[in-house]
VOPAGU-2260 file (C-alpha; in pm, 1 decimal, decimal comma):
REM VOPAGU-2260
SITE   aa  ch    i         X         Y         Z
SITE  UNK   A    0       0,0       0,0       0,0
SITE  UNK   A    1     134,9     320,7     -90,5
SITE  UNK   A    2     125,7     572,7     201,5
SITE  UNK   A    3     199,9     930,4     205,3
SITE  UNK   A    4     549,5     883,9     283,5
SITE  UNK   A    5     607,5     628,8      27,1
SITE  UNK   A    6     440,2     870,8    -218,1
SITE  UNK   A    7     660,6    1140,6    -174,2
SITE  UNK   A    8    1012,4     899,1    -107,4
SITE  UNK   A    9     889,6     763,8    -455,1
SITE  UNK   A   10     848,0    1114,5    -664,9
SITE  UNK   A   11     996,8    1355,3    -811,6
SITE  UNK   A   12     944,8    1567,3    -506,2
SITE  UNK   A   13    1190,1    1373,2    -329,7
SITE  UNK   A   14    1417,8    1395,1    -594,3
SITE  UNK   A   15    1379,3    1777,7    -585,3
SITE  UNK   A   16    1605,7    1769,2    -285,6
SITE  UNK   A   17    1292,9    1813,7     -87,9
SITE  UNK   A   18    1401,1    1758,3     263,6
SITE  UNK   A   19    1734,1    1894,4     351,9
SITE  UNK   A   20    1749,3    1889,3     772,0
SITE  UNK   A   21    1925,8    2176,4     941,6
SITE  UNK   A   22    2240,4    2280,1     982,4
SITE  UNK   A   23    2470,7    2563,3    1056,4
SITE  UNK   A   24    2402,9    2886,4     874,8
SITE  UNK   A   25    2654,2    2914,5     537,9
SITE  UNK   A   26    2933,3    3073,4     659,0
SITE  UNK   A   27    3002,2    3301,5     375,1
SITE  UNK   A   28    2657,4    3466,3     453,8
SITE  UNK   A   29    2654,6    3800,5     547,2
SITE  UNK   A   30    2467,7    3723,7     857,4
SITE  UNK   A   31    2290,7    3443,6    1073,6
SITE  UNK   A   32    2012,2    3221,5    1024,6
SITE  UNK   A   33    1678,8    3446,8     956,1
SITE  UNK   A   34    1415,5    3386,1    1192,4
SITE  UNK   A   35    1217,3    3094,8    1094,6
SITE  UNK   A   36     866,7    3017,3    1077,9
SITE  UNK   A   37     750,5    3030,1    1429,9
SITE  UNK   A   38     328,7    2986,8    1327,9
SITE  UNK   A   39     191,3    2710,8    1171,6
SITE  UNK   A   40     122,1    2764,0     780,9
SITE  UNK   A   41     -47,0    2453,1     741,4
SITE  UNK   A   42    -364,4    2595,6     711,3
SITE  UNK   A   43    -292,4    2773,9     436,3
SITE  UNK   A   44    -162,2    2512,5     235,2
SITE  UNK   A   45    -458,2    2364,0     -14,8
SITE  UNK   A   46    -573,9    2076,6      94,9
SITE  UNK   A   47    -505,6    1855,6    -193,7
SITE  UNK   A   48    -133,2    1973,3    -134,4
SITE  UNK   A   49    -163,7    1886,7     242,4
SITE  UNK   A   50      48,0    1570,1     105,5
SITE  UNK   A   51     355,5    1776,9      89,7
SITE  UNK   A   52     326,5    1931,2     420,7
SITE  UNK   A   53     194,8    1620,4     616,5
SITE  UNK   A   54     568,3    1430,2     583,7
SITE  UNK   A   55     831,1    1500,2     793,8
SITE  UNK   A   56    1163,9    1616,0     661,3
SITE  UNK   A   57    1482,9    1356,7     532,4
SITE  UNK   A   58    1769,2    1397,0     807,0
SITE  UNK   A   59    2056,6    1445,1     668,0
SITE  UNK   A   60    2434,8    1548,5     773,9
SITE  UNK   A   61    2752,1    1571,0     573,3
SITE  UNK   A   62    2837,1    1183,7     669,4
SITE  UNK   A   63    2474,8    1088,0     586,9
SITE  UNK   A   64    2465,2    1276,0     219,5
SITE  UNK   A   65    2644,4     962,4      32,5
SITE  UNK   A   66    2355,9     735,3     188,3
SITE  UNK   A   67    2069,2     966,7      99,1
SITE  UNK   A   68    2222,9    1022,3    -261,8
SITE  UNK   A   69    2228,0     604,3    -300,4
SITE  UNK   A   70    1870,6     651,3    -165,2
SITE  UNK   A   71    1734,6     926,5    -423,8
SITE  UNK   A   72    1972,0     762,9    -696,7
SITE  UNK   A   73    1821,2     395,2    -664,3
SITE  UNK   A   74    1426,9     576,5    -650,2
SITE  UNK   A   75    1541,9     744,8    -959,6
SITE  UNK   A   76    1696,0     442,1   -1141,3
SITE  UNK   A   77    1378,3     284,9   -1144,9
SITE  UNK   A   78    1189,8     578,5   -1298,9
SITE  UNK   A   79    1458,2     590,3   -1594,6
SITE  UNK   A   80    1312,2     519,4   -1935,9
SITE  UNK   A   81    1637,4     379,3   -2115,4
SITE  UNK   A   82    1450,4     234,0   -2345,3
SITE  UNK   A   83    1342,8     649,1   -2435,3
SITE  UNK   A   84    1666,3     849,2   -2421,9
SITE  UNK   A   85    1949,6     877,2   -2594,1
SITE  UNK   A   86    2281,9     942,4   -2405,5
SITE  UNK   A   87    2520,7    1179,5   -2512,2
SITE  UNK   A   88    2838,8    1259,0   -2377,7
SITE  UNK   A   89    3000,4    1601,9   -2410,1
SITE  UNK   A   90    3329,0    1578,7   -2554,0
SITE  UNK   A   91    3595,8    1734,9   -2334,1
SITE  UNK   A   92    3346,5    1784,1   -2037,6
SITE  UNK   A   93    3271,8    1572,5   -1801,7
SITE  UNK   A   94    2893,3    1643,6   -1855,1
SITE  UNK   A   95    2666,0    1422,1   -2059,6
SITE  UNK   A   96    2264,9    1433,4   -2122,7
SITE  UNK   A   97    1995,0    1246,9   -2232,8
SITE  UNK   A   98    1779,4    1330,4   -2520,4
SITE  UNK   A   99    1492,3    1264,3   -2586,3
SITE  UNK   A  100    1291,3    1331,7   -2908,6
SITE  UNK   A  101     892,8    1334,7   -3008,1
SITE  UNK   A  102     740,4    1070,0   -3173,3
SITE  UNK   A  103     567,7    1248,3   -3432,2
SITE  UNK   A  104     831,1    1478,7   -3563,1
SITE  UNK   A  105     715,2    1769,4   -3787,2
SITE  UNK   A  106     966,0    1818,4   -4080,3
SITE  UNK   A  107    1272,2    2021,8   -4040,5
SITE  UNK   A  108    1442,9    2149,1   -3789,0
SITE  UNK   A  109    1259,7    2169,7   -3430,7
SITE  UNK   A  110    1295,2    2388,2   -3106,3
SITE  UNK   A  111    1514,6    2212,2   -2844,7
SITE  UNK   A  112    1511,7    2264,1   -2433,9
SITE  UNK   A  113    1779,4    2154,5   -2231,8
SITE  UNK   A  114    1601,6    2064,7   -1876,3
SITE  UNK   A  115    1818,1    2107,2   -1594,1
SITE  UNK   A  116    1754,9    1904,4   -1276,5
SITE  UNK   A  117    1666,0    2026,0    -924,3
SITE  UNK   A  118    1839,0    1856,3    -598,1
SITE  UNK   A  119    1929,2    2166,2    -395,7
SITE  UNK   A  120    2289,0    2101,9    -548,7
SITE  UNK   A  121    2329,7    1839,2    -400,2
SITE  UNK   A  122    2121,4    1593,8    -501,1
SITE  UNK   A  123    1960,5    1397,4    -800,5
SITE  UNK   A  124    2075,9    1209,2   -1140,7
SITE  UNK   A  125    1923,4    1317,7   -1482,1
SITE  UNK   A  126    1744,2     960,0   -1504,5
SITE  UNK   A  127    1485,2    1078,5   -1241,6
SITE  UNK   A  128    1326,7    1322,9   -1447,2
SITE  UNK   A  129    1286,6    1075,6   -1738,3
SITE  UNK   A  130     908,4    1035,7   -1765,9
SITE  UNK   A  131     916,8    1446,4   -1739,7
SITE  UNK   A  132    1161,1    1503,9   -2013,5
SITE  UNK   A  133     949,7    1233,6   -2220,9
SITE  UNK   A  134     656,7    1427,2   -2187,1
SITE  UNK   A  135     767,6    1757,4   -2236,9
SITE  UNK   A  136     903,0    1625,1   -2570,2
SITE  UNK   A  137     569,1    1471,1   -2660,0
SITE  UNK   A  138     326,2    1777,9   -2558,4
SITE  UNK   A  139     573,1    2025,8   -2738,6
SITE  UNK   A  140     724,8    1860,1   -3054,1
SITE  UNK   A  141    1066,4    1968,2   -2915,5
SITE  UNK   A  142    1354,3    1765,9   -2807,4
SITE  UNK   A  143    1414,5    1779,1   -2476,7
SITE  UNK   A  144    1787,5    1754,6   -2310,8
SITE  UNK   A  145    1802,6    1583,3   -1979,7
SITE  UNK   A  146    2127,6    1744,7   -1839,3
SITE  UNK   A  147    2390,3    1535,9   -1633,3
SITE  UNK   A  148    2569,1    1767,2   -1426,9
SITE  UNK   A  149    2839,7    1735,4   -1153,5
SITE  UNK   A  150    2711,2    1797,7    -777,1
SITE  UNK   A  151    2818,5    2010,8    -497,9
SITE  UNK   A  152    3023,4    1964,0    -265,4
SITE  UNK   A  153    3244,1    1765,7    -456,4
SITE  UNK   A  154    3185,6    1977,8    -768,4
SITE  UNK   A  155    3148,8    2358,0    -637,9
SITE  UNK   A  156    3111,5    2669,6    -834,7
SITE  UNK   A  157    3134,7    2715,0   -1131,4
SITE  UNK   A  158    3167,6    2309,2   -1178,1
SITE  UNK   A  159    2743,8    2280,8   -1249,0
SITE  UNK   A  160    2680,9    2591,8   -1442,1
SITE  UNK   A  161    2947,8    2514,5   -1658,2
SITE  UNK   A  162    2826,6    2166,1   -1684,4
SITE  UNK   A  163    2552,4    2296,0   -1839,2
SITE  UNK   A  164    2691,1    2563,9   -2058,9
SITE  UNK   A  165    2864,5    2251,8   -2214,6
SITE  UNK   A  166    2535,4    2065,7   -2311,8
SITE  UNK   A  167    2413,3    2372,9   -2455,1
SITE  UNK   A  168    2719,7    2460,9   -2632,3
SITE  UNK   A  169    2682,4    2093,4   -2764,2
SITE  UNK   A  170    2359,9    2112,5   -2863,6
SITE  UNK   A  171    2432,3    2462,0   -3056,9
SITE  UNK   A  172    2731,2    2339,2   -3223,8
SITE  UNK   A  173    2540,8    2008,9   -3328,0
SITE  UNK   A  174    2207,4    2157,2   -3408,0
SITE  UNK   A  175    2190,0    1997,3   -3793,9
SITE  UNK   A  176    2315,9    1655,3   -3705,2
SITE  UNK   A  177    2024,0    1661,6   -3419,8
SITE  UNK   A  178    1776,9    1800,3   -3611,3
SITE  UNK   A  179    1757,1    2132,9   -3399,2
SITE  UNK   A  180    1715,7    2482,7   -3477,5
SITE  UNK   A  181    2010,7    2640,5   -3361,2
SITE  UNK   A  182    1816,1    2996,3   -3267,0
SITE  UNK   A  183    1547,3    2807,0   -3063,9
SITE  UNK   A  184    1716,3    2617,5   -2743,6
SITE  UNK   A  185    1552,2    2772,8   -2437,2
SITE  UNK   A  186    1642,0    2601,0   -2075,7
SITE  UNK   A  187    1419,4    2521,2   -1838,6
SITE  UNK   A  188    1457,6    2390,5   -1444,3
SITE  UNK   A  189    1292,2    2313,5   -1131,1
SITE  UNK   A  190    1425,4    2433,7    -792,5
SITE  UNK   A  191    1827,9    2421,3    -781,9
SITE  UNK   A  192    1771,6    2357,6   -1176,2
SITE  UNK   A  193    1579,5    2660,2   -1185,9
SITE  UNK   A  194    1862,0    2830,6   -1060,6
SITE  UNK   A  195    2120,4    2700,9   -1246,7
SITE  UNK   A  196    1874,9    2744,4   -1567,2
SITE  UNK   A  197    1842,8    3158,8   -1516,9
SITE  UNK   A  198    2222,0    3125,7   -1459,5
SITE  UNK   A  199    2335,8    2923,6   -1736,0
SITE  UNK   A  200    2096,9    3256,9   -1993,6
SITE  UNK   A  201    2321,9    3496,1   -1812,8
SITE  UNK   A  202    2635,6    3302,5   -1883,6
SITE  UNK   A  203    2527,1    3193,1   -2172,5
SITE  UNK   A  204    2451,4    3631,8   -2267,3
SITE  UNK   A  205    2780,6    3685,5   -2087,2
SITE  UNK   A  206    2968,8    3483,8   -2342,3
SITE  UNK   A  207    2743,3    3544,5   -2643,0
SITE  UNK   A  208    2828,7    3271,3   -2839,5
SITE  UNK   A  209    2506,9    3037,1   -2803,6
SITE  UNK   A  210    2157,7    3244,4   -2816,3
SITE  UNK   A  211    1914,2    3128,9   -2567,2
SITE  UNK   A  212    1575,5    3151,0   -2676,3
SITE  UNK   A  213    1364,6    3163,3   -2406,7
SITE  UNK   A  214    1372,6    3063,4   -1985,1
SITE  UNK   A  215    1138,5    2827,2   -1793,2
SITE  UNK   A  216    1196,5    2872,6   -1411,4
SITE  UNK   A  217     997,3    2685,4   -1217,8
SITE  UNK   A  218    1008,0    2769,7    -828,9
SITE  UNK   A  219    1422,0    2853,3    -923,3
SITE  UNK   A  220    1667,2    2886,5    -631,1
SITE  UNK   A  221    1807,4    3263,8    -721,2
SITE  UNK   A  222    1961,7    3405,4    -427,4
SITE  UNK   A  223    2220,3    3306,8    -163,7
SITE  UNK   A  224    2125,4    3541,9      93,4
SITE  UNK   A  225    1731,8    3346,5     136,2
SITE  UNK   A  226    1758,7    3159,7     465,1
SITE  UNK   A  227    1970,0    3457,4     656,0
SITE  UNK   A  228    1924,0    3796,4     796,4
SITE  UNK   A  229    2097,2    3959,5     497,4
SITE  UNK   A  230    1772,1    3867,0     310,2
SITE  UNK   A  231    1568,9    4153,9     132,8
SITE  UNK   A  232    1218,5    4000,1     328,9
SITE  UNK   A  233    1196,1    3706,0     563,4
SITE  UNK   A  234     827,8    3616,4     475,6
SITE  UNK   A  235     749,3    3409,1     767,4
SITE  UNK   A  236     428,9    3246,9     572,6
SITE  UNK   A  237     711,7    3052,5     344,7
SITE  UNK   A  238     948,9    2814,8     417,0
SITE  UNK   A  239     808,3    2553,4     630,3
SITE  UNK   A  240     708,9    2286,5     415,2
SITE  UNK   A  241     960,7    2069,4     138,5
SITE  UNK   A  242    1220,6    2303,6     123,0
SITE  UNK   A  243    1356,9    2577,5     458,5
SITE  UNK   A  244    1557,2    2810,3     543,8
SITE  UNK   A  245    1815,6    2548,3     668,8
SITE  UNK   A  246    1829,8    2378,6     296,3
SITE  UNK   A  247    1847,9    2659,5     146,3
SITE  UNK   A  248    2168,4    2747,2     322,4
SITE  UNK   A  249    2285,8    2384,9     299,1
SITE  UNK   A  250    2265,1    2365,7     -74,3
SITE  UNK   A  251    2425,2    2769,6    -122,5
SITE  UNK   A  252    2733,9    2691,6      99,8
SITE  UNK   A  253    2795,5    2318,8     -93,9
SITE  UNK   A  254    2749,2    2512,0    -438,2
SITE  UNK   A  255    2969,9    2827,0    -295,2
SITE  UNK   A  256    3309,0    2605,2    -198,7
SITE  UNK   A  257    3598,8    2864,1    -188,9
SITE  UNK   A  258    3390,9    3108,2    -421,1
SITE  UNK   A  259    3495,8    3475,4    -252,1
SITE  UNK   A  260    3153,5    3610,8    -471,3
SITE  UNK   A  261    3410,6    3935,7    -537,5
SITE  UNK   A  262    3395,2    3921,0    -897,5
SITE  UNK   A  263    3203,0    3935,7   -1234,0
SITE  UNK   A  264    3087,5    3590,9   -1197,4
SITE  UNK   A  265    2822,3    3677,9    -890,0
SITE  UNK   A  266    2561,4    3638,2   -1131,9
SITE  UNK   A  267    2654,2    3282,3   -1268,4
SITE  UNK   A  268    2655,7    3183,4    -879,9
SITE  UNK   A  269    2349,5    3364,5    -774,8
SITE  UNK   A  270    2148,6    3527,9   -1038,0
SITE  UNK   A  271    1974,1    3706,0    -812,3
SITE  UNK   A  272    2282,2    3930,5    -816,1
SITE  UNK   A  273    2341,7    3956,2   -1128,5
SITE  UNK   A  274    2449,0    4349,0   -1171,4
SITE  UNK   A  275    2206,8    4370,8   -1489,3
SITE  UNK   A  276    1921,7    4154,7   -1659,7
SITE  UNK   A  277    1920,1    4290,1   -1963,3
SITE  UNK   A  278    1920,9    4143,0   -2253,0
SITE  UNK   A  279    1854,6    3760,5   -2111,3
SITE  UNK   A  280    1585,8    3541,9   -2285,2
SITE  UNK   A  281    1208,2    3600,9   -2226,3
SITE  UNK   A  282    1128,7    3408,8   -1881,7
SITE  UNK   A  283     852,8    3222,8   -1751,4
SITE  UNK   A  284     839,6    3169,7   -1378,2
SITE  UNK   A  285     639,6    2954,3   -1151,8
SITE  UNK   A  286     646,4    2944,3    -794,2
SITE  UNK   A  287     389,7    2924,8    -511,5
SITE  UNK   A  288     278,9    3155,4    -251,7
SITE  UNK   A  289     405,8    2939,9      51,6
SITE  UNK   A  290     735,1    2825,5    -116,6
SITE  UNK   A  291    1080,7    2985,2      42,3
SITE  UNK   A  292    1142,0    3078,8    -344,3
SITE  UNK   A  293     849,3    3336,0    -355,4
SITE  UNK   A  294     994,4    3680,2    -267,8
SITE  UNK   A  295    1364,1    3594,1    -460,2
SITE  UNK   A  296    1148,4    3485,6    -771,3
SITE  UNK   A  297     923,6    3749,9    -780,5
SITE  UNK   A  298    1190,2    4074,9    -754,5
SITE  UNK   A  299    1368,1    3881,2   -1028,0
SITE  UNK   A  300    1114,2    3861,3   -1219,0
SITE  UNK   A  301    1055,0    4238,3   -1154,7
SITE  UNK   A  302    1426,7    4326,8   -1218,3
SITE  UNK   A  303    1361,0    4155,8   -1569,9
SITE  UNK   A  304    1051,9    4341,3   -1632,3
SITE  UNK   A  305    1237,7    4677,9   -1536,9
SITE  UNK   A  306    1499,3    4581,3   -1800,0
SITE  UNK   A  307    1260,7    4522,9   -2088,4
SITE  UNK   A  308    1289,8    4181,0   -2034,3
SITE  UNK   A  309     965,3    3995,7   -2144,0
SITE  UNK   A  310     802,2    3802,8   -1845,4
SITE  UNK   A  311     573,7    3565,7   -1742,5
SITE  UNK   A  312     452,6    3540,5   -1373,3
SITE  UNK   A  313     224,6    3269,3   -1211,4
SITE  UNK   A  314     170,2    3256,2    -827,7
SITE  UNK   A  315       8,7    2964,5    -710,5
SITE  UNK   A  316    -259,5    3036,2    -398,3
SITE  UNK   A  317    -178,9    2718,8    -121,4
SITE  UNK   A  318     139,9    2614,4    -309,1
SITE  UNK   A  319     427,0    2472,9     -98,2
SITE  UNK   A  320     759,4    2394,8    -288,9
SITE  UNK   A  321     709,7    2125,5    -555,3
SITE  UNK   A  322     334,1    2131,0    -555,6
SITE  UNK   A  323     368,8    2092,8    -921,4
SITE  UNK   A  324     474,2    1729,4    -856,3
SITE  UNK   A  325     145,9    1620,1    -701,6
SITE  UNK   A  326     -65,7    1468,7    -970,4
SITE  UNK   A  327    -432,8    1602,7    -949,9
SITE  UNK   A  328    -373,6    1884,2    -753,3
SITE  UNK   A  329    -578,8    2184,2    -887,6
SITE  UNK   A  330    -225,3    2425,5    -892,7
SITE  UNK   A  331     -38,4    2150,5   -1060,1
SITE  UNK   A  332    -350,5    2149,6   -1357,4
SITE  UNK   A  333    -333,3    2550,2   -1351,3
SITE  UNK   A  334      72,5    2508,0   -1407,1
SITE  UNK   A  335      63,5    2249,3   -1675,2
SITE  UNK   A  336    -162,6    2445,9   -1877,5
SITE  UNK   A  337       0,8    2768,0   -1844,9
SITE  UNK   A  338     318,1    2592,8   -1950,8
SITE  UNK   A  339     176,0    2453,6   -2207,3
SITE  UNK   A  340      62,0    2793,7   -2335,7
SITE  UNK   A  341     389,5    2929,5   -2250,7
SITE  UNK   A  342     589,2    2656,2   -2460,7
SITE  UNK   A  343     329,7    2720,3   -2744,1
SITE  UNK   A  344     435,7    3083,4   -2718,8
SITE  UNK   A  345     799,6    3095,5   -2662,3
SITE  UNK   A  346     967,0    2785,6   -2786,3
């Protein structure tokens, strides 16, 4: 019998790098931990998300990560859809992906997104998000790039965004022999993916030699400073459920390493500090109204807007982090068909 737990152990919600237990505050942060949430938001979460905030959080410590990761890796092996994807190594980088392609193909050339998995950094195999990848490639007529990237701690800044920059490179400089339009690969990510997605278009501007069509961010992790007292707002109605304050500085100080975040790169670390937004891709951004995401995500979002950057807001009412990941939740319906109309419009 499938429980609650076993539910959410067995999903992609798990795999997000949803529970990440406490620990000390990063210690590049410009402050301490931020006040946490100190009264109960469960009822504001939507009851046919109460799923999410009814299980109790992985523990996990620095000796425990290898465990978890077998944990998470084994769940995800037996989601993988070998049988569906193509693997493709990057020459010269230790990156790889997995592509997969629609089964009705229209003739010529067609758009391509490379899909970036979440796992809070530290967290997570490409294979997980198989069945996702599949069916983004099926509902949009695109290809769809799984990305393999290296994980923090072992793999710090700028190890996964570059990662990533080599896929897309890849897929650029072998658009014909994949059959994909070189001027329409957008990138697209959940959570930590999210992130690495808005910072992989601003590397990706930075270095102008692949164009980046358009951005899906989908609750994206933006900005090191959430989770401590240097953040803009400490919105005490987010944060408790899936994904805290305490993950959140978990996964930034495993992604930092022995970053000093004193030059040009900020950006490519932690886009929310990017020193300008102009001229990335068009962006569409999901994120609910309870997740720890919400306030980073929306001032991006307005930064992009201020910078003539086309945008794309949804804000989900009830929405913990990863509510898109429960199937038949009424958000989770609202977000696949305004990504759907959002693919239709951008890819």
């Amino acid at each position: 019998m499938t429980t609650r737990r076993s539910f959410l152990a067995g999903s992609a919600v798990a795999a997000l790098g949803a529970a990440v237990p406490p620990r000390a505050y990063a210690e590049f942060s410009p402050a301490g931990p931020a006040v946490d949430v100190v009264q109960s938001t469960y009822d504001l979460v939507s009851p046919d998300l109460r799923l999410l905030a009814d299980v109790s959080p992985f523990d996990i410590t620095a000796e425990t990560l290898p465990q978890l990761r077998a944990a998470v890796d084994a769940n995800g092996a037996a989601r993988a859809m070998p049988d569906k994807a193509e693997i493709v190594d990057v020459p010269g980088s230790p990156a790889s992906f997995r592509l997969f392609r629609p089964e009705l193909t229209p003739e010529g050339p067609v758009p391509c997104i490379l899909f970036i998995h979440g796992g809070g950094m530290i967290l997570n195999q490409a294979q997980s998000f198989d069945a996702l990848c599949h069916d983004f490639a099926q509902r949009t007529g695109a290809l769809v790039a799984n990305a393999e990237y290296r994980l923090a701690p072992e793999a710090p800044f700028p190890g996964p965004v570059e990662d990533c920059y080599a896929v897309l490179s890849y897929l650029h400089d072998n658009a014909a022999s994949l059959g994909i339009d070189p001027l329409r690969i957008s990138v697209m990510g959940q959570s930590a993916g999210g992130g690495l997605a808005a910072a992989l278009a601003i590397l990706a501007r930075d270095r102008g030699d692949v164009p980046v069509r358009a951005q899906f961010l989908i609750y994206p992790m933006l900005d090191y400073r959430t989770g401590t007292t240097a953040a803009p707002v400490n919105n005490l109605t987010t944060g408790e459920f899936v994904w805290t304050r305490a993950n959140t500085r978990f996964g930034w100080d495993a992604l930092r390493g022995d970053y000093q975040l004193d030059d040009g790169r900020i950006g490519q670390f932690s886009p929310s500090h990017v020193p300008s937004t102009a001229g990335l891709p068009a962006a569409f951004v999901a994120v609910g109204d309870l997740d720890l995401f919400l306030e980073e995500d929306t001032a991006y979002v307005l930064r992009m807007v201020r910078e003539r950057v086309p945008c794309e807001l949804h804000i989900y009412a009830g929405a913990p982090h990863g509510f898109d990941m429960v199937p038949g939740a009424a958000s989770a319906k609202a977000h696949d068909a305004n990504l759907n109309a959002a693919f239709s419009r951008l890819l």
